[in-house]
MIVO-357106 format. One line per 4 residues: for each residue x, y, z of C-alpha. Coordinates in steps of 0.2 Angstrom, whole numbers, plus 2048, in hexadecimal, padded with zeros to 3 digits. Layout:
BEGIN
X/Y/Z  ... $
REM end
This chain:
BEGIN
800/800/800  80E/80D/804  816/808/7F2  806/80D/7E9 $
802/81D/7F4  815/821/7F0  814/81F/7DE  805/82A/7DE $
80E/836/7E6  81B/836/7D9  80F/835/7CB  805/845/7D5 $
817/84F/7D6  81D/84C/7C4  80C/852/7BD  80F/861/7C8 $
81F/864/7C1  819/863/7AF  80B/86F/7AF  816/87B/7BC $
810/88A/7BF  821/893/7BB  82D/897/7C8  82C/8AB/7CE $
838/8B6/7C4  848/8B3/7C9  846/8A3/7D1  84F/893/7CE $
84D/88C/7C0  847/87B/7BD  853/86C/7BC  85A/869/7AB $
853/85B/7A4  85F/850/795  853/84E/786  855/839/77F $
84D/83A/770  850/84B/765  863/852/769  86F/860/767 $
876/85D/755  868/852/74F  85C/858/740  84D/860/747 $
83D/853/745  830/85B/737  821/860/73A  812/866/732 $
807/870/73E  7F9/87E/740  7FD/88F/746  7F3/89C/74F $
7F7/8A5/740  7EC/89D/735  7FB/894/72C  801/883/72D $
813/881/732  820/875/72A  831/876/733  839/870/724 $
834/87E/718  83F/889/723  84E/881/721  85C/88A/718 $
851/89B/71B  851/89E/72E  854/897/740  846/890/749 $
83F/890/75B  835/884/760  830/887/773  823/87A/77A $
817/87D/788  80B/873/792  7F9/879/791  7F2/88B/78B $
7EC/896/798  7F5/88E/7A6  800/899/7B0  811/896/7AD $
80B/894/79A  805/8A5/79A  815/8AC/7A2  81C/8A6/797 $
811/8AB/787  810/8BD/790  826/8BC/78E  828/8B7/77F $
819/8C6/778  821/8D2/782  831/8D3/77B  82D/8CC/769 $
834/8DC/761  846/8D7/768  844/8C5/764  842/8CA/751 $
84F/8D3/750  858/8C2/74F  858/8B5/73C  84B/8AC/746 $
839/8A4/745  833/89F/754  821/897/75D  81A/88F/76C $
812/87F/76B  809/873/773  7FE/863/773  7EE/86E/775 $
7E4/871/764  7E4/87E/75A  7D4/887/761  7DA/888/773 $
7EC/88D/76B  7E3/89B/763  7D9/8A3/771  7EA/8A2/77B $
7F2/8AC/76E  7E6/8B7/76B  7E3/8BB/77F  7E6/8CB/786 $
7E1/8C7/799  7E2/8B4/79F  7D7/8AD/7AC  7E3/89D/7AF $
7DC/88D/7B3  7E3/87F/7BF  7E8/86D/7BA  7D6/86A/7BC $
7D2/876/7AD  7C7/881/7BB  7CB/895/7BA  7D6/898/7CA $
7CD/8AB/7CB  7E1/8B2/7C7  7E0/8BF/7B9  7F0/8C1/7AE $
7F1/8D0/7A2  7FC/8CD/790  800/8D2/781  7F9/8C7/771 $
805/8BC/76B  80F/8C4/75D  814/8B4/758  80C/8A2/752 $
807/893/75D  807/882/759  7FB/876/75D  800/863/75C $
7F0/85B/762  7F5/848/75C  805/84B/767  80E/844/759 $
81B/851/755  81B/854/76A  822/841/76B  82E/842/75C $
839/851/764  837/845/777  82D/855/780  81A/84A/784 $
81A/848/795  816/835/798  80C/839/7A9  803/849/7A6 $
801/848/792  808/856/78F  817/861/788  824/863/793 $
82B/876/794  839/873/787  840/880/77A  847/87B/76A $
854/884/760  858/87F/74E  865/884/743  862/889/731 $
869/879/72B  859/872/736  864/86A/744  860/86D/758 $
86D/87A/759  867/87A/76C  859/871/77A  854/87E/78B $
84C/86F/794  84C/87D/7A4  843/88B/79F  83B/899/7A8 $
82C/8A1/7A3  82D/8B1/7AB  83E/8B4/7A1  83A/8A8/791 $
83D/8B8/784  84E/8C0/78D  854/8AC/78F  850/8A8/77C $
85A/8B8/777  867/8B5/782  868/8A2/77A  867/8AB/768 $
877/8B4/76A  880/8A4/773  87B/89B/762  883/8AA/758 $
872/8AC/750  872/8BB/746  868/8CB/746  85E/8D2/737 $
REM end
């Protein structure tokens, strides 16, 4: 019996972690994680996927052209999720001053995806999809989400969570050739737009 109520507990905790609320600006940040199935060097799984643009995404038709930014998130209009959204909007006039395309993505379709991006004030929802009453003011996002309903591209790049079923907070960064030039597995929601541009210039990615 203490087995099974131990396993739940564990089961409980990683679920937790998963759909984390985001630490507090300037907290610690979460413990790296070491990708096993996508890796640094390796070519970039395609994918074909709608936007909250309106257009459908193929990772392959950039190549060549443009780096690329692939930064996965749990759930829309959950509270790190939105931090993180509010972030990357915030500050999309200094992340395009960079040869870079990027997006957030998730396993969450296309409709929720859309009202996400298009929110302006965020009534953010626990892990039992009820509103929590907390309110959170942001800018629309100036940039496209993904949606990956089927999980299929989720599990080719190794970010589906096995527990909760859903994306772990991973970001992606692929070169022009299409290789993962670089994997955050620890990222911060609060400061997910200065830490992208802070990663754009370790990767000697060039401005326009």
């Amino acid at each position: 019996m203490r087995a099974l109520m131990t396993a739940g507990l564990f089961a409980a905790l990683a679920v937790g972690t998963v759909l984390a609320q985001g630490a507090p600006q300037g907290g610690p940040a979460p413990a790296p994680a070491v990708p096993t199935v996508v890796k640094v060097g390796d070519m970039a799984p395609d994918f074909t996927l709608q936007g909250t643009d309106g257009k459908t995404h193929k990772l392959s038709e950039y190549r060549g052209k443009t780096n690329v930014v692939i930064a996965w998130f749990p759930k829309a209009f959950t509270q790190g999720c939105t931090i993180e959204c509010k972030s990357l909007a915030e500050n999309g006039d200094k992340i395009k001053q960079y040869d870079v395309t990027y997006f957030m993505a998730s396993v969450d379709n296309i409709e929720d995806n859309t009202a996400f991006a298009k929110a302006t004030k965020v009534t953010l929802v626990g892990r039992g999809g009820q509103p929590t009453g907390t309110v959170v003011d942001k800018k629309e996002a100036d940039f496209p989400m993904l949606a990956d309903p089927t999980k299929a591209t989720a599990t080719a790049y190794g970010v589906l969570n096995d527990v909760s079923g859903v994306a772990n907070r991973w970001t992606f960064y692929i070169d022009k050739t299409g290789k993962v030039a670089a994997i955050d597995t620890a990222v911060r929601p609060a400061t997910s737009a200065e830490d992208m541009i802070a990663k754009l210039d370790e990767l000697k990615v060039s401005k326009k």
